[in-house]
C-alpha positions in Angstrom: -19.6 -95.3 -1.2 -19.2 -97.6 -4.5 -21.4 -98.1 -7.7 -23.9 -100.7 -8.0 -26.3 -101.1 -10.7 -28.3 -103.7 -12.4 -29.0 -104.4 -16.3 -32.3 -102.8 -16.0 -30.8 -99.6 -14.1 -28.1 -99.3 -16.5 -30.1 -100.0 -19.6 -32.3 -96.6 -18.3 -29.4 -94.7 -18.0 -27.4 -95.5 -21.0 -30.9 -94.4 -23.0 -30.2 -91.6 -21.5 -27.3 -90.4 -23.7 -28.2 -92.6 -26.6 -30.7 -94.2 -29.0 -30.4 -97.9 -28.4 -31.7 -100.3 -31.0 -32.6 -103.0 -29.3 -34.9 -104.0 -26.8 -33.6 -104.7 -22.7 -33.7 -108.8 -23.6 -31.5 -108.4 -26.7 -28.7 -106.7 -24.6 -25.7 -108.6 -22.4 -24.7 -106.9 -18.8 -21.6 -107.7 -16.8 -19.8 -106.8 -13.9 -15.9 -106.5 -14.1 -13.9 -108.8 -12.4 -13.0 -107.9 -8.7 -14.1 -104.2 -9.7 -17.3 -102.0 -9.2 -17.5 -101.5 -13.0 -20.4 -102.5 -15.4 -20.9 -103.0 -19.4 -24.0 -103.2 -21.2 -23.5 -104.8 -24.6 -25.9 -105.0 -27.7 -26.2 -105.9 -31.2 -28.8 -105.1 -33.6 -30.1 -106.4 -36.8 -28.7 -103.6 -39.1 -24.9 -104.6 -38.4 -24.0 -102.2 -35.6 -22.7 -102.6 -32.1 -22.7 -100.8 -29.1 -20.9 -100.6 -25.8 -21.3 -98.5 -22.7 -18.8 -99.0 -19.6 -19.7 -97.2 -16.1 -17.2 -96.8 -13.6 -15.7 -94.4 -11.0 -12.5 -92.7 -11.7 -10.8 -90.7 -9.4 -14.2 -90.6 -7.3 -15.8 -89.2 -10.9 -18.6 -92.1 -11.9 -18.2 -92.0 -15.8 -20.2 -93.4 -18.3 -17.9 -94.3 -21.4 -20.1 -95.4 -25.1 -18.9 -96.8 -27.8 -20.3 -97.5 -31.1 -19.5 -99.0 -34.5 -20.3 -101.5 -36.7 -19.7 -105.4 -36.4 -16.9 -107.1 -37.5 -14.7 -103.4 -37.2 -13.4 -101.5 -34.1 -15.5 -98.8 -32.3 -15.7 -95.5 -34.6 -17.2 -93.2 -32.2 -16.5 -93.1 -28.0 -18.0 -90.2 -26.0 -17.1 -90.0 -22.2 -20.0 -88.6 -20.0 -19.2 -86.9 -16.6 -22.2 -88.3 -14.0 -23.6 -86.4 -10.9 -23.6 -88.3 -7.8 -26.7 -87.0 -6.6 -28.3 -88.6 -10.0 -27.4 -91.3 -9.3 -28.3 -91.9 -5.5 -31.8 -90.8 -7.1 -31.5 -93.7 -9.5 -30.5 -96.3 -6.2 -27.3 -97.1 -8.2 -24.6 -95.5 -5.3 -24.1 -97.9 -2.2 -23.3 -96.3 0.6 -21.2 -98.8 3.2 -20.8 -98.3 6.6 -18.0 -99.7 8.6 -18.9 -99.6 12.2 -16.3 -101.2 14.5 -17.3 -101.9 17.9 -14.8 -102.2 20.9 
């Protein structure tokens, strides 16, 4: 079992817990490097910046935000503790099978 998400997916989600000021286009989505961790990015027109991270930790998926204004570091960071069964409701849990035959 592992995350997996998309921008739209985690755009939904991150609404979730907070007001975001820009539309879906105006925000950047990644995946980590060689990890099954995500970050949706944005910027809006009044100088502030946002940054949500989601990842599983320990088996916990966490949803990590960060906001702050541009040009200075994050001021504010709030951790949120995700339910699985969310989000295998959401499609964002991928379940993988390893079947070995003989």
């Amino acid at each position: 079992m592992r995350l997996k998400t998309n921008k739209t997916k985690m755009y939904k989600l991150v609404s979730e817990f907070i007001l975001i000021p820009v539309t879906l286009k105006k925000t950047g989505y990644k995946k980590m490097y060689r990890s099954t961790s995500y970050v949706l990015e944005w910027y809006d027109d009044q100088g502030n910046k946002g940054r949500a991270y989601l990842a599983a930790v320990m088996g916990s998926p966490l949803l990590s935000i960060e906001t702050g204004e541009i040009g200075e570091r994050f001021t504010e960071r709030k951790v949120h503790r995700l339910e699985i069964n969310d989000l295998i409701e959401r499609d964002m849990i991928e379940f993988k099978h390893d079947v070995k035959t003989a």
